[in-house]
C-alpha positions in Angstrom: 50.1 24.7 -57.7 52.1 27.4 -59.5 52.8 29.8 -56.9 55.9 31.2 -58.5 54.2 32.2 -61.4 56.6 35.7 -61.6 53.8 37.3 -63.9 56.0 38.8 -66.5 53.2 40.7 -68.4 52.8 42.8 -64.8 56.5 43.4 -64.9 56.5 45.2 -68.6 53.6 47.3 -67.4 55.8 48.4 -64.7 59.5 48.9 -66.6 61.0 47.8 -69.4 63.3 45.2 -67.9 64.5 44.3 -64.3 67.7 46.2 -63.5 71.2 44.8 -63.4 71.3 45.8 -59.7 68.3 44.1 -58.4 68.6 40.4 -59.9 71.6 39.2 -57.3 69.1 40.5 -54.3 66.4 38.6 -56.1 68.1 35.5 -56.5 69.2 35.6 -52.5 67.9 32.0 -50.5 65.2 34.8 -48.3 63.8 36.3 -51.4 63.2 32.8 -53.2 61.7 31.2 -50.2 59.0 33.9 -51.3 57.8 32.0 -54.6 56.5 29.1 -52.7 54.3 32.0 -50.8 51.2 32.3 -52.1 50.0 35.9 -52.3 46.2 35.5 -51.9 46.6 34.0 -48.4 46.3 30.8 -48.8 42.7 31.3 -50.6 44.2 29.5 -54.2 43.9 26.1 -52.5 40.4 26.9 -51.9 37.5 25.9 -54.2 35.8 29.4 -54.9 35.2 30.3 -58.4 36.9 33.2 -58.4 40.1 31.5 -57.1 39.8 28.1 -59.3 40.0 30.9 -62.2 42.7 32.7 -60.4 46.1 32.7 -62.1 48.4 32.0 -59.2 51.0 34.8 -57.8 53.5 34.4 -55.3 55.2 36.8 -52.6 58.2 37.0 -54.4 56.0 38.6 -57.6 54.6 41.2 -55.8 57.9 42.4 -54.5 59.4 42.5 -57.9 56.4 44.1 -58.9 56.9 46.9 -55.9 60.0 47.3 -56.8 59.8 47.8 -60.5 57.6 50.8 -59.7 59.5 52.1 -57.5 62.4 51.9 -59.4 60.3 53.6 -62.5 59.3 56.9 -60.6 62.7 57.3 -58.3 65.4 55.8 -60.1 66.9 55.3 -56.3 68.6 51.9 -55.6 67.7 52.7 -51.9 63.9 52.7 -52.5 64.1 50.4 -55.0 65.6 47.6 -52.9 63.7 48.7 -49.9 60.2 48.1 -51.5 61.7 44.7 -52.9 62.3 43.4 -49.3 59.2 44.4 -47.5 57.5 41.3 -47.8 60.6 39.4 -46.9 59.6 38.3 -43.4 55.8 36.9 -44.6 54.6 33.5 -43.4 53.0 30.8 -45.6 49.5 31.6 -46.0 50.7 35.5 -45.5 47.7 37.4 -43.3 46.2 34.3 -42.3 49.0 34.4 -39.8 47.9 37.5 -38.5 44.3 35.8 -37.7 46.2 33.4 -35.9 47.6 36.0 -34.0 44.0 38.0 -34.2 45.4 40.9 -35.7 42.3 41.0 -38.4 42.5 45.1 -38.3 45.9 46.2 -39.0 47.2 42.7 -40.6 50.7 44.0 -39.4 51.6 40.9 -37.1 53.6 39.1 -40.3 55.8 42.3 -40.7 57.2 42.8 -37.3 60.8 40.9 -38.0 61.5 42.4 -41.2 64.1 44.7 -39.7 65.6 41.6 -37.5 65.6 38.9 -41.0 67.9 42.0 -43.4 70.1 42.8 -40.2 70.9 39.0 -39.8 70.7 37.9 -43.4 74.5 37.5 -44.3 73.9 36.7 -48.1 72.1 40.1 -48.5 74.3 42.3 -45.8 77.1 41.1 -48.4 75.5 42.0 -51.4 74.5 45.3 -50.0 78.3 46.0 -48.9 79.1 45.4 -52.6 77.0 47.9 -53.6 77.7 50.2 -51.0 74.4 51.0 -49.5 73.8 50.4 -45.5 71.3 48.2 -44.2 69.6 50.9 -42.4 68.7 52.6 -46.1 66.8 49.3 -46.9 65.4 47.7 -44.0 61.7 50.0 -43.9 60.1 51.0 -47.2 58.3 53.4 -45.4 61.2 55.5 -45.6 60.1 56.4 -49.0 56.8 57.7 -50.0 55.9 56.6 -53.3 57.3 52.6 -52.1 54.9 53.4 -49.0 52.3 55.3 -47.9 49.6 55.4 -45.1 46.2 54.8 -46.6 44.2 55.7 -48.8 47.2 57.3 -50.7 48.7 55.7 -53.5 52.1 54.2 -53.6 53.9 51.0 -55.5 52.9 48.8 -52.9 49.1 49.5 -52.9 48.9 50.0 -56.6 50.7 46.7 -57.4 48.8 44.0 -55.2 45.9 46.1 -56.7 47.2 45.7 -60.5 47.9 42.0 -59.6 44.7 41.3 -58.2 42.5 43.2 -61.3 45.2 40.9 -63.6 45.5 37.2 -62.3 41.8 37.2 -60.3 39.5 39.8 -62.5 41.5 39.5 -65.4 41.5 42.8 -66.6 43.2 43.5 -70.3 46.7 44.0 -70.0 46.4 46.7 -72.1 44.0 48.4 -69.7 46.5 48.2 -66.8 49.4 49.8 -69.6 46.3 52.7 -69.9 46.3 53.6 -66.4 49.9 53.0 -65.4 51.0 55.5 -68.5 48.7 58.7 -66.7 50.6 58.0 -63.5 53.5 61.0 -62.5 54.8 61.7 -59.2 53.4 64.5 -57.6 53.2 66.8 -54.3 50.2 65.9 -51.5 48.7 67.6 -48.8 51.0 67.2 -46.9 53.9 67.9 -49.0 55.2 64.5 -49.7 56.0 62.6 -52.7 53.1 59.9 -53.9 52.3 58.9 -57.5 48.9 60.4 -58.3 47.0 60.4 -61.9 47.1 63.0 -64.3 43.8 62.4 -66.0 40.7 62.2 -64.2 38.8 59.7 -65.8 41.9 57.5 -65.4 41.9 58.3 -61.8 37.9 57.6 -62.0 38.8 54.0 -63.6 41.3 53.2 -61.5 39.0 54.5 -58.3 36.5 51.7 -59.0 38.9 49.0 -59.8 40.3 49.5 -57.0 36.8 49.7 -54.6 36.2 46.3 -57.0 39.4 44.6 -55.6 38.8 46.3 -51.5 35.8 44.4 -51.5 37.0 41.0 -52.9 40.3 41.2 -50.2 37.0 41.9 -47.3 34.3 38.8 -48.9 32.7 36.6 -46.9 34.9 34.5 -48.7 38.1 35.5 -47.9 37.2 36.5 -44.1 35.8 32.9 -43.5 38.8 31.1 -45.5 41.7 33.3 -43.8 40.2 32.1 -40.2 39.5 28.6 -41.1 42.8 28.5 -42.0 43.9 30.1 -39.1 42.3 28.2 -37.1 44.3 25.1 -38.8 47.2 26.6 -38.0 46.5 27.4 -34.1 45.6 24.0 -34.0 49.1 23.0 -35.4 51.1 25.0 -33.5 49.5 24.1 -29.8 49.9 20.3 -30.6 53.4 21.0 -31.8 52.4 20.1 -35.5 53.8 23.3 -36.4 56.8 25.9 -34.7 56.7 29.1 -35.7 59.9 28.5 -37.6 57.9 26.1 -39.6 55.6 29.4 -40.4 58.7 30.7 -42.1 59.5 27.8 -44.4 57.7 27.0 -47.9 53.9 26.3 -47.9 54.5 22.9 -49.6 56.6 22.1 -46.5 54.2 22.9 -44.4 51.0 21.6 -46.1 52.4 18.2 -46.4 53.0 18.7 -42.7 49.5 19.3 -41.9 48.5 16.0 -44.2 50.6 13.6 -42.5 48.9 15.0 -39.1 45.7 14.7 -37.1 44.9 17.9 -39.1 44.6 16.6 -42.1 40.4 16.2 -42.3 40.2 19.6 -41.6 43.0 21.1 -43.9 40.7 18.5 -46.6 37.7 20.2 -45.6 39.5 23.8 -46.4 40.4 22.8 -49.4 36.9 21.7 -50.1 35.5 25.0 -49.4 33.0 26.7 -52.2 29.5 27.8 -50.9 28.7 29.6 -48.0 25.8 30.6 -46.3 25.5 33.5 -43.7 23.2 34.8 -40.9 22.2 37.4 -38.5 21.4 34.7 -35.7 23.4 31.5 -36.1 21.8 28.2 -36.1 23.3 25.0 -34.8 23.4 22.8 -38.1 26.8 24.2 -39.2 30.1 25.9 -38.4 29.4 29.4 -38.0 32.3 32.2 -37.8 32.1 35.4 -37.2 35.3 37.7 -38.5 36.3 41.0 -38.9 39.1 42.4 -41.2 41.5 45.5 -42.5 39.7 47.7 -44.9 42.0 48.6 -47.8 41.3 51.3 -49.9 42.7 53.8 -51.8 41.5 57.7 -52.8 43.9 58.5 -55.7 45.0 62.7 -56.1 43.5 63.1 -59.7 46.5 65.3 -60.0 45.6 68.4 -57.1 42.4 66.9 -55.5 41.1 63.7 -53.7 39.1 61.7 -55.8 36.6 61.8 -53.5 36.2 64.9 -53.0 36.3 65.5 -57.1 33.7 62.7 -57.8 30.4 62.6 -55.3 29.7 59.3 -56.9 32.8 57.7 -56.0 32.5 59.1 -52.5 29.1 57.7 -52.1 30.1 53.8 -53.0 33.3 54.0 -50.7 32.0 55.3 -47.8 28.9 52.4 -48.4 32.1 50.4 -48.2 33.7 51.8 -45.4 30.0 52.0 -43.5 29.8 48.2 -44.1 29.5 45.9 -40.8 31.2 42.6 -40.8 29.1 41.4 -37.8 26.9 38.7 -39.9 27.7 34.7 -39.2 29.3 32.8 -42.0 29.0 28.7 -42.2 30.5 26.3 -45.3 27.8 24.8 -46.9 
């Protein structure tokens, strides 16, 4: 399993080269831990077509990824750095932890000690002090609008995981991605803040249904019955003392070879074995039927003054078919 697969195409999409500045940060024992975390939530050991295709991407990616474009459309060290480390306090298996916790809606559970891991982390707290630049300027990306945003706006975080997931699961052309990066600027919303929006239309039309494309693959039947099978591995683990959280916190290959050495190790098997599924509006009793709700992420991209929604009735129409759609349907392995 390649997890830290650093997807260097991705990277020359988003800037010519990783700055000087960032690679020490990078290279710190928290950030690294983040290769062995696979970005898909656990669904690459999985048997799903679209995941045995998959080209494997790790946390620590993604956060490079964030913070290249970041770093491309604010040239601030500050923003920059902050988008690299906002993944730096994700679990193996990244949301499945929050169905463990049965946070399925806001998937915010694996965030919470962000603040606590950078104000406790000496390596970094050094490397910052070299550099001058307070923990406090670093420690929430949502100090910076085009690192973070509230939904459906667009910033670096929601346009890389979806860049990464048309790339390594869809695989979309590279040159495609190059396309609809290069008619991205930063702009001014309604509400007068800074968020990167798309100075073409048809770019922002693209880009619109990609993006419905990749909202519907992270909401699947697939993905909501894997995330709380494995979830329910892992609440398993950690009641019987398999598991402590600060197991959660270590490398996935640390942890799965935990699980196979355990009583859990028919059912992590079985998880791995997963492929088919089956649903229904009235389970039967011949299988093991879930049901499971999750986050809806989407996006509605300024095409540069207006919504795309409100530009495009078409586009409107299929997301709010997305938005309308229940999740209240049983799901079983077959």
């Amino acid at each position: 399993m390649r997890k830290n697969h650093l997807n260097p195409e991705l990277f020359t999409v988003y800037h010519d080269e990783v700055p000087a500045f960032l690679r020490p940060y990078i290279q710190t024992a928290a950030m690294r831990r983040l290769s062995d975390i696979d970005m898909y939530c656990g669904m690459i050991y999985t048997n799903f077509p679209l995941y045995r295709t998959a080209a494997p991407c790790s946390r620590l990616a993604h956060s490079i990824g964030t913070a290249l474009i970041t770093w491309h459309f604010t040239e601030s060290r500050e923003a920059a750095l902050a988008a690299l480390f906002h993944d730096i306090a994700t679990p193996v298996f990244s949301h499945s932890v929050d169905f463990v916790y049965a946070d399925y809606l806001q998937q915010e559970y694996t965030e919470k000690d962000t603040k606590a891991l950078l104000h406790n982390d000496q390596e970094i707290l050094a490397l910052l002090a070299s550099d001058g630049i307070a923990v406090e300027q670093v420690d929430d990306y949502q100090l910076y609008p085009i690192a973070d945003n509230p939904s459906p706006q667009l910033a670096a975080d929601r346009l890389e995981y979806t860049f990464g997931t048309l790339r390594n699961i869809l695989h979309v052309p590279l040159e495609t991605l190059k396309e609809l990066y290069g008619a991205l600027q930063v702009g001014v919303n309604e509400q007068g803040e800074t968020e990167l929006v798309f100075v073409d239309a048809d770019k922002a039309r693209c880009f619109g249904d990609y993006a419905l494309t990749c909202s519907k693959i992270y909401t699947s039947q697939e993905d909501r019955y894997s995330m709380e099978r494995l979830a329910r591995i892992l609440r398993r683990a950690l009641a019987e003392g398999i598991l402590t959280n600060d197991d959660l916190m270590r490398r996935e290959e640390d942890v799965i070879a935990g699980l196979k050495a355990s009583s859990l190790n028919e059912e992590w098997a079985a998880f791995r074995h997963l492929g088919k599924l089956r649903s229904a509006a009235v389970p039967d009793e011949t299988g093991d039927w879930l049901q499971v709700n999750a986050k809806k992420r989407w996006i509605d991209p300024l095409c540069p003054e207006i919504r795309l929604m409100e530009k495009d009735p078409a586009y409107k129409a299929a997301v709010q078919e997305y938005l309308n759609q229940s999740f209240s349907e049983y799901i079983s392995s077959i």
